[in-house]
N, C-alpha and C positions, 0 to 999 in steps of 0.2 A: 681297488676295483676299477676305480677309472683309468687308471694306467692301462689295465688289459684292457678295457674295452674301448679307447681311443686306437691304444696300438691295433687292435682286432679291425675297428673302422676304417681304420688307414691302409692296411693290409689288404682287406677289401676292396680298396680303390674308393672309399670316400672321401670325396675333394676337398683339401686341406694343402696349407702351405709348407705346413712341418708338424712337429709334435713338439713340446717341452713337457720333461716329463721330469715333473720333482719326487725324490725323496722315494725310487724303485725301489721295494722290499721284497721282490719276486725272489732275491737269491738267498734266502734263509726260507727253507720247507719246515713245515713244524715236523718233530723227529728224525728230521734227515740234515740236518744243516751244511752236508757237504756237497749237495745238490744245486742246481741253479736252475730256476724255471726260465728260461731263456726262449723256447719256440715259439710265444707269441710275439717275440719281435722280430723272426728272421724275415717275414713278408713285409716288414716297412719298406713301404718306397721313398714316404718326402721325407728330408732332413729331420734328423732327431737331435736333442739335446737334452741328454739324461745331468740330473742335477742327485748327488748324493754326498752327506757327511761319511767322513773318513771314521767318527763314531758313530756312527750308525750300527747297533743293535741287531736290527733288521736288513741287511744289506754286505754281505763280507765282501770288504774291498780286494782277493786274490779269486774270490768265483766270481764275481763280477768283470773283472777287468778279463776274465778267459771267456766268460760269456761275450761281451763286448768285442772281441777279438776275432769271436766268429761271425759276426753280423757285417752287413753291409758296407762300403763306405761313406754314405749318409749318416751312420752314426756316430755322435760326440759325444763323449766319457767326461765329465766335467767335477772333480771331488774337492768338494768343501772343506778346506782343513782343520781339523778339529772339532765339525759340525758332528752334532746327533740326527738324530731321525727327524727332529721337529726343527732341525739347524739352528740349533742352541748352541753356543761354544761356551763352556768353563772359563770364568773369570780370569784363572791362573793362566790359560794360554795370552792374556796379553791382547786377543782381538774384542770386541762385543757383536753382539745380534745384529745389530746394524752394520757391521761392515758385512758380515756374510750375505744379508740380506742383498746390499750394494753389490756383492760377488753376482750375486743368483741374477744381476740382469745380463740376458742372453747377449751375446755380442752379434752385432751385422752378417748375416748369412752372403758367403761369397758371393756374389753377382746378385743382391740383395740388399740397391742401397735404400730401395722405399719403407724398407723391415729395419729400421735400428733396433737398436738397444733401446730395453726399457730401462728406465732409472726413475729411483724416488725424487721427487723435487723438496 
């Protein structure tokens, strides 16, 4: 719910530097899973950086990346590999939580050196 209603803000023309937007599950509809709720992102104007696990339950990574395809060039597609919905990765892949978490800080927006990256200390 706050995903739609940031991007709807934004859309709107409410003043904002960008959007980071974790863990989008607009592209699984319940009953129709081939579907992609995509039209409240096509009116973003500031930079997006969408953040989604590659497992992710909620979120199919081939209707997502067509949605993505149609929006703007402010938008960034960012997939977590081997992350769930909650950016959890299984033991057996070899990474932990913490590194994906370390993933999820956004990198420096082009012409945006007062905006770095977050990182954990």
């Amino acid at each position: 719910m706050e995903v739609a209603l940031a991007s709807m803000l934004a859309a709107d023309g409410f003043a904002c530097d960008g959007l980071l937007l974790p863990r989008v599950s607009a592209c699984i509809r319940p009953g129709n899973p081939t579907s992609c709720a995509s039209p409240i992102w096509s009116g973003s104007r500031p930079p997006v950086l969408c953040l989604n696990g590659t497992r992710d339950a909620l979120c199919d990574q081939q209707l997502m990346t067509r949605a993505v395809a149609r929006l703007t060039d402010v938008w960034t597609m960012h997939w977590l590999q081997g992350a769930d919905h909650s950016f959890h990765v299984l033991k057996s892949s070899g990474r932990t939580d913490a590194d994906v978490l370390d993933e999820t800080a956004p990198p420096t927006p082009p012409g945006r050196p007062d905006c770095g990256a977050l990182r954990r200390d």
